[in-house]
C-alpha angles and dihedrals in degrees: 000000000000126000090247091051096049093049080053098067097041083065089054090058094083092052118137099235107073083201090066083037086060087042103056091034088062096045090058097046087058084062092063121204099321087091088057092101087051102055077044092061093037083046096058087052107049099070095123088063115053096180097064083043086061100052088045095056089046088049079052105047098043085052095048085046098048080043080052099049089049105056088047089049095047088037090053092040082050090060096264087267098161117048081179092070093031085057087045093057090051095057089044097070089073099023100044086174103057106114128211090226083056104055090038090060092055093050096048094051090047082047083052089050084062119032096072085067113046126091128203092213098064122087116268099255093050084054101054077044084074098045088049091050086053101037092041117024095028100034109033107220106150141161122299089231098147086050109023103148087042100131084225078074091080103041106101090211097051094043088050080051107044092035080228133118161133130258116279091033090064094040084055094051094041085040097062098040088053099054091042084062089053099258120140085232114153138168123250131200107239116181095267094346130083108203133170127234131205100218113186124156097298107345117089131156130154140255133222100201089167087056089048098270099313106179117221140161144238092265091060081055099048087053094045093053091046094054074053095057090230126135123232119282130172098236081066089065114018128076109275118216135260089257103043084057088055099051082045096058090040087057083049096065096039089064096041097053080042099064094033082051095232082144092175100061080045094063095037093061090034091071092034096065088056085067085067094047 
């Protein structure tokens, strides 16, 4: 459909039969998210008119939402490969025009802050020592501890920019430098903690990326799930998938948006994790 036509139809939202309002709504919903820059454009002048505005904020954010659930859809049919571009879905719910090229470009360069540093000869922990010496003492990234259910914990592109976050957000980031630098490093889904493991033949240990790399053993993990009054499980101890860090970080903001009662980016996401069931 062409630009004047659609312009067209957003006048007709503030029509006075809501009969002629659903149809036109429909319509447009059949045109997808390509019309987004146009309700953009309409958007920026109708100030003078806040309740097209309105109309217009809802159309963009139901398309940005259906272009969301997409991609998640496509990344988690693909295998789930790349965590990088599933994290970058997710940001992309409440910052549409983040881009992955973007966020790319800001994990190679903290790869870069590391890798001239790094040497293959040393022992693995004193290897992730010096990760730990770049990520936490020279670059500043730390634990969210002031705002840790804030839903902009779990936006990859808020927590690069803010050097905050919580814990799976910072094991992501820590995650993907480390196995760019060749290491067998993966997430695992601890009750109420995300932690990392370095998992080689027959060497593994485990890593607290939310308490600045702190390396630690099973043991430490036997004793945590007993204060829990768990019992063992594998999944306490063994690498999680792509997918099931995803879903993880989609809980996360569930929970965050409902203690802060924001009860309609709870449903939405809501319905969204089922996508990923």
């Amino acid at each position: 459909m062409e630009e004047p036509a659609i312009k067209a139809m957003i006048q007709l939202l503030d029509d006075s039969d809501t009969e002629v309002v659903q149809l036109v709504e429909a319509q447009m919903r059949t045109l997808g998210s390509a019309i987004i820059p146009v309700l953009e454009s309409e958007w920026e002048q109708l100030s003078f008119n806040p309740y097209l505005q309105t109309k217009i904020e809802d159309l963009i954010h139901e398309f940005q939402l259906d272009l969301m659930k997409s991609r998640l859809t496509h990344w988690k049919e693909g295998g789930g490969m790349d965590l990088l571009e599933g994290m970058w879905i997710i940001s992309t719910y409440r910052y549409p025009d983040f881009s992955y090229a973007e966020l790319q470009t800001t994990m190679e360069q903290l790869y870069f802050e590391v890798w001239p540093q790094m040497r293959d000869d040393l022992h693995p922990i004193d290897q992730l020592k010096i990760l730990n010496t770049v990520m936490f003492d020279q670059l500043k990234f730390g634990a969210n501890t002031k705002n840790f259910h804030a839903a902009n914990n779990s936006f990859l592109n808020v927590v690069l920019d803010s050097k905050k976050g919580n814990p799976i957000s910072l094991c992501v980031i820590y995650m993907w430098i480390a196995q760019k630098l060749g290491m067998p490093v993966y997430g695992v889904n601890l009750p109420n903690l995300f932690v990392l493991t370095y998992k080689k033949d027959e060497l593994q240990f485990y890593i607290n990326v939310f308490n600045k790399g702190l390396i630690f053993n099973k043991t430490d993990i036997d004793n945590y799930i007993a204060q829990l009054n768990l019992e063992p499980n594998d999944i306490y101890y063994q690498p999680c998938s792509n997918l099931e860090i995803v879903r993880r970080v989609l809980r996360n903001l569930i929970m965050a948006y409902e203690k802060a009662g924001d009860d309609s980016y709870k449903d939405e996401l809501t319905n969204l994790i089922g996508s990923l069931d």
